[in-house]
N, C-alpha and C positions, 0 to 999 in steps of 0.2 A: 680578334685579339689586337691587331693591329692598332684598328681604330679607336678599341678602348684605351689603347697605349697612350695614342696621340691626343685623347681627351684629358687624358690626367697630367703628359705633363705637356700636354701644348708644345712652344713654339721653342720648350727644350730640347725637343723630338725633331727628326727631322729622319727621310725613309729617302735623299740624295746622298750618294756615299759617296764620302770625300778620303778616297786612300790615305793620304800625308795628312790627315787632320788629327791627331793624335788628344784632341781636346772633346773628344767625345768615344764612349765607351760602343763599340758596333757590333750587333750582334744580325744573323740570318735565320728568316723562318725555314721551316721543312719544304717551302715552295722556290725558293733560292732568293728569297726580297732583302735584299737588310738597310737594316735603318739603325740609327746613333741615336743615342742620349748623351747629352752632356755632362762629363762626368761631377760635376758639381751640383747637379740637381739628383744625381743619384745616393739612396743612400746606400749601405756597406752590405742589408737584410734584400736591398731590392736587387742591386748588382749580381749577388748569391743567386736568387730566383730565376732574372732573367735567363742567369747563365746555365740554369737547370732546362728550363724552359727552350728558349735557342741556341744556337750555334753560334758561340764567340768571334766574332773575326779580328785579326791582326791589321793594324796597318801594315802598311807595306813598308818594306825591308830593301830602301836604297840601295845598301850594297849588295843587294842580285839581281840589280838592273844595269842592263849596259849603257852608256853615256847617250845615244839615243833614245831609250826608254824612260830615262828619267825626265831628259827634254819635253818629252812629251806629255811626263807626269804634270809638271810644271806648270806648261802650257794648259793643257784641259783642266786643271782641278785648281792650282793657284792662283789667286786676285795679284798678285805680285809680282805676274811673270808681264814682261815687256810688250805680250802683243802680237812678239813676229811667230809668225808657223815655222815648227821648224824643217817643212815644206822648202825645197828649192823654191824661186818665185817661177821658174818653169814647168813646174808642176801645178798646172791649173785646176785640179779635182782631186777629192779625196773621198773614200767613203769607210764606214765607220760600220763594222761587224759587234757585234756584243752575244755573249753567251753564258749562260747561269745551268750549274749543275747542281741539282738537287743534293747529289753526296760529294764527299772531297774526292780530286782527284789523284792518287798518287802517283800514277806515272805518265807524266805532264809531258814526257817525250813523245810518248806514242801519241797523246793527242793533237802534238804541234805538229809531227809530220803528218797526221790524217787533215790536219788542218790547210798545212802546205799543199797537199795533195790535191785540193780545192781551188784557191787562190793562192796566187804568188806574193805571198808574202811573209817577210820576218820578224813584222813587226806586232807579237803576241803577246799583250799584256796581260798581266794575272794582277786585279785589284785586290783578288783574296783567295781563298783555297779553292772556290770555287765558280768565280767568278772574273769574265774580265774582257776585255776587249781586243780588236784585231783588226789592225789600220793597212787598209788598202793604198797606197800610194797613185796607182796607175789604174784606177780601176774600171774595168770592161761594163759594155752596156749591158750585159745578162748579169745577173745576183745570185746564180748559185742556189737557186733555190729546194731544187732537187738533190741535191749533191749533198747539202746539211739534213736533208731530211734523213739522208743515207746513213751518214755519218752518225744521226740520235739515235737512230736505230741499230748502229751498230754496235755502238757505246754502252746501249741497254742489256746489248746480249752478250757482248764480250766483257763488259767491265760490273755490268747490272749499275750502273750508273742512268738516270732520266737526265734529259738534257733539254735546251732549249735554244733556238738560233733566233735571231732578232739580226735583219739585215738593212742597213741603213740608208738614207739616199746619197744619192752622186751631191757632194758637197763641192761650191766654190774654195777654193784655198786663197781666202783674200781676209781681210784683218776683223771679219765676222764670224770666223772659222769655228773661233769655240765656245762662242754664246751658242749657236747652231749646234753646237756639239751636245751642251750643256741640254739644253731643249729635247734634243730626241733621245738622248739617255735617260733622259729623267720621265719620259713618258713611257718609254720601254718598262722604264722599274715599272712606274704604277699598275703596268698589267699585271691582272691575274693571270700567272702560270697557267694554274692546275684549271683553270677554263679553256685553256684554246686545245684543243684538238690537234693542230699543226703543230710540230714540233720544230720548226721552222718556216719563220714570215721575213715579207721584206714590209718596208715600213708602209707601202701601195695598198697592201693586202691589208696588214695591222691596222689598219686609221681609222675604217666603222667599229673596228673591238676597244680602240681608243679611245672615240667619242663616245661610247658606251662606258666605261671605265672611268676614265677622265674628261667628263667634255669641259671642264675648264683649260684645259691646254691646248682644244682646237681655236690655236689664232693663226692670224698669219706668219708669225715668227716661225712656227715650225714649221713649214716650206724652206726647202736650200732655193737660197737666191738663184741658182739655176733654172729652177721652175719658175720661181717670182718672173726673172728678168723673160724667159719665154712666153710668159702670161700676158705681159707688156706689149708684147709686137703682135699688132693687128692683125698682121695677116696671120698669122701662127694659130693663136687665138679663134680667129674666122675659119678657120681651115678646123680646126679641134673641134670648135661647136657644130659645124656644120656635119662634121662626122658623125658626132654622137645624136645630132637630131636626126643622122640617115639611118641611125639602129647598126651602126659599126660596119655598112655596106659600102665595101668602097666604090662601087660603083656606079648607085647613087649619090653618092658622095661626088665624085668627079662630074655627074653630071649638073649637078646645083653650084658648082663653082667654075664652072664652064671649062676644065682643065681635063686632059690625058690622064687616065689610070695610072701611069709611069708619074707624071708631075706627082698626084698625089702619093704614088706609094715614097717616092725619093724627099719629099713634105714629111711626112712619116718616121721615115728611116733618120733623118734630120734629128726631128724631135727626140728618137729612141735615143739617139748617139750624145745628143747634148744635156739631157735628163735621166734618163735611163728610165724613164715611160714609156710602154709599148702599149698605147689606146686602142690597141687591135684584141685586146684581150679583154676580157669580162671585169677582173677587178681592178687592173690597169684606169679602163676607162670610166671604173664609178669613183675611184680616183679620183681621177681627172678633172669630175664631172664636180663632185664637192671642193677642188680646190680650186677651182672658176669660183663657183660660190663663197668661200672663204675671204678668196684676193677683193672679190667685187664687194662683199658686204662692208670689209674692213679700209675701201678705199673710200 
């Protein structure tokens, strides 16, 4: 349906949803995707239909956002806005949760504190009834990956709500913030839901169901310059390949680079801390292993 949509009206359509964009009518499939028409390419008989069809969605409603939230609105979604994060500059990292609920949710308390409960943080935006994001400021090397799965599963049985976690990478906080931003949101949309089986990924895991989905968005722009700049340093680099051509054995691994199992596990621990890639794990390191290949093809 989707795609028949975007055949008829073309480059009226568009399936990246701009909250404050108030210049196009947005509506959501039953798999939680929404996408905008232009409300001038729309006529009065099609508007009718759609809204039979899917699920209307609102822009968003400034005033029940706190002056932090809205900064943020601003920031991610605005061509307008100046550029600065509104990031302390002493906050070197940010990482970017996104979540899509199949039905509306109405008591948005209880899912903020399940949310809290998770990660520490209070920065939980709702781009729409059911949809919305959830900014990490300080964010730990583990993603929580278990912990959302718990969480969909709970949502299904206490609220009968299906849910979906999308967990994003450790982003730089520097004046690239929310093209990067922009990028893995919008790749996140183009999954198909009702295909993944997890009910929550981080973005490590999601990338073969990406490139499958959308392989026109595997570039190098979607890497957080975190990985980029890691990719960069030879020895980091050398130390990564070498691991994965020893079959994830650390120690053969250590002995082809003539180093202590300690040098290598703290090489490692390194990497986790400043990426939040742990190559020690199966789909960590096939990761890893395509975005060597990505960085290389594209240099």
């Amino acid at each position: 349906m989707i795609k028949n949509l975007m055949l008829h009206f073309k480059e009226a359509m568009t399936t990246t949803y701009h909250p404050n964009d108030s210049t196009f009518d947005w509506f959501q499939t039953e798999l939680g995707q929404t996408f905008g028409i232009q409300k001038t390419s729309l006529a009065d008989k099609e508007r009718e239909l759609l809204s039979v069809l899917f699920q209307p969605v609102e822009t968003l409603n400034q005033d029940s956002l706190t002056l932090i939230q809205r900064k943020w609105i601003d920031y991610l979604y605005s061509e307008n806005n100046d550029g600065q994060s509104p990031l302390p500059a002493e906050h070197s990292t940010v990482r970017f949760y996104y979540f899509y609920l199949k039905q509306i949710m109405d008591d948005k308390q209880s899912f903020e504190e399940a949310i809290r409960g998770i990660i520490h943080s209070d920065l939980i935006i709702w781009l729409d009834f059911s949809h919305g994001i959830i900014i990490e400021d300080k964010p730990t090397t583990t993603s929580e990956v278990e912990s959302f799965k718990a969480l969909s599963a709970s949502l299904t049985t206490d609220f009968y709500i299906e849910s979906t976690f999308y967990i994003g990478q450790i982003q730089k906080n520097d004046a690239d913030l929310n093209r990067k931003f922009s990028l893995e949101h919008s790749c996140f949309q183009a999954m198909d839901r009702s295909a993944n089986q997890e009910k929550a990924l981080n973005f490590y895991e999601a990338l073969p169901l990406l490139i499958i989905k959308a392989p026109s968005s595997f570039k190098k722009d979607i890497l957080s310059n975190h990985l980029v700049e890691t990719l960069e340093d030879r020895e980091t680099l050398h130390t990564i390949e070498t691991f994965l051509q020893s079959n994830l054995n650390a120690s053969s691994t250590a002995k082809r680079l003539f180093i202590h199992r300690n040098s290598l596990h703290y090489r490692l621990e390194r990497l986790l801390e400043k990426t939040g890639v742990d190559i020690r794990t199966f789909s960590n390191a096939t990761f890893m292993f395509l975005a060597i290949m990505l960085v290389r093809h594209e240099n």
